[in-house]
N, C-alpha and C positions, 0 to 999 in steps of 0.2 A: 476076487480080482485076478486079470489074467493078464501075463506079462509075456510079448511077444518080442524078441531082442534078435540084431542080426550084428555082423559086427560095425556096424554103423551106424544103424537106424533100430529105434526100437517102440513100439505101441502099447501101452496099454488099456486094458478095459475094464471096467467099474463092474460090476451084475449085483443087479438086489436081489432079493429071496429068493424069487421066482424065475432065475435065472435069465432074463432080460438084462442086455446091456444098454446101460445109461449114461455112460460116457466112454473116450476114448481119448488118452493124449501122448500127445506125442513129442519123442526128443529128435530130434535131428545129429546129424553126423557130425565128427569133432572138426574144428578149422585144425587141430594142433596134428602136429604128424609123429604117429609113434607104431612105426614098421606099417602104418597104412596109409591111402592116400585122403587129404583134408578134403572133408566137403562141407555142405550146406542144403538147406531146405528152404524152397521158395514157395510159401505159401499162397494160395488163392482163395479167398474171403471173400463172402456175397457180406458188403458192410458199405456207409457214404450211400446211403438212396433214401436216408431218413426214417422215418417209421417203419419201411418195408424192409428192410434187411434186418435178415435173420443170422447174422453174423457166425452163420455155418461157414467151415471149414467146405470146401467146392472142391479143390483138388489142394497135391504137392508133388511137387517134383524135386529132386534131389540130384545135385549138382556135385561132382569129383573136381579132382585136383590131378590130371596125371602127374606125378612125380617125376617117373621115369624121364618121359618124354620133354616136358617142361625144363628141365633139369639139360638135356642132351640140346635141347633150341635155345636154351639158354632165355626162354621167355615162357609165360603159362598155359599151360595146355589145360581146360575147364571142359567135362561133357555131362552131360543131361544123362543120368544111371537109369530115371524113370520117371514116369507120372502114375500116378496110385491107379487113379480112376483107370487112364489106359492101357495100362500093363497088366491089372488085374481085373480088367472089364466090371470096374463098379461103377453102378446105377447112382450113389450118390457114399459122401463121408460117414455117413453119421454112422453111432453105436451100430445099428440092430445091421446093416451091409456090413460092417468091417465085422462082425463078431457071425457072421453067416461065412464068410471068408478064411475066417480062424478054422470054422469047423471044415470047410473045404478041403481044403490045406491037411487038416488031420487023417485024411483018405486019399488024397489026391498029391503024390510026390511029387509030379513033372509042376504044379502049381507049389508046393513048400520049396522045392527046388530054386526056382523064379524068386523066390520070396529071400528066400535066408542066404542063397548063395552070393 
């Protein structure tokens, strides 16, 4: 099992013997506020098409809370952190993309960077 955490968001992934990943799941960011700003994850699900939906995960995007600013307008200030797929140019959700990703990531700082920061 491989546990990817950032301070918001964190993935993990399942791998059987043969080092193949077989699932992925994931927590989303806290609503509660403790020295950081509340977010949220809005999922997109290919699911509702009946028989053909394969009730994969399709993308997520993860939504902040600025505080600061929120706070100073005296009303909520909400921005879009990311979309998986297009911040990180994946071809699709599943295990064997995000755990080809992970390995990226292990060599490649300016994308860990992107990632954890």
């Amino acid at each position: 099992m491989m546990l990817i955490m950032r301070p918001l968001d964190k993935h993990k992934h399942t791998l059987i013997a043969d080092k193949k990943p077989i699932t992925t799941s994931y927590v989303g960011p806290s609503a509660v506020t403790d020295s950081m700003n509340p977010g949220y994850k809005v999922y997109q699900v290919d699911g509702a098409r009946g028989t053909a939906s394969t009730w994969e995960v399709m993308d997520h995007e993860t939504w902040i809370l600025d505080l600061v600013k929120s706070n100073a307008q005296n009303s909520p200030e909400w921005f879009k952190e990311y979309s998986a797929k297009e911040t990180f140019g994946l071809q699709s959700l599943r295990p064997a993309d995000h755990y080809e990703l992970v390995k990226t990531m292990a060599t490649n700082r300016t994308l860990f960077e992107k990632f954890h920061l």
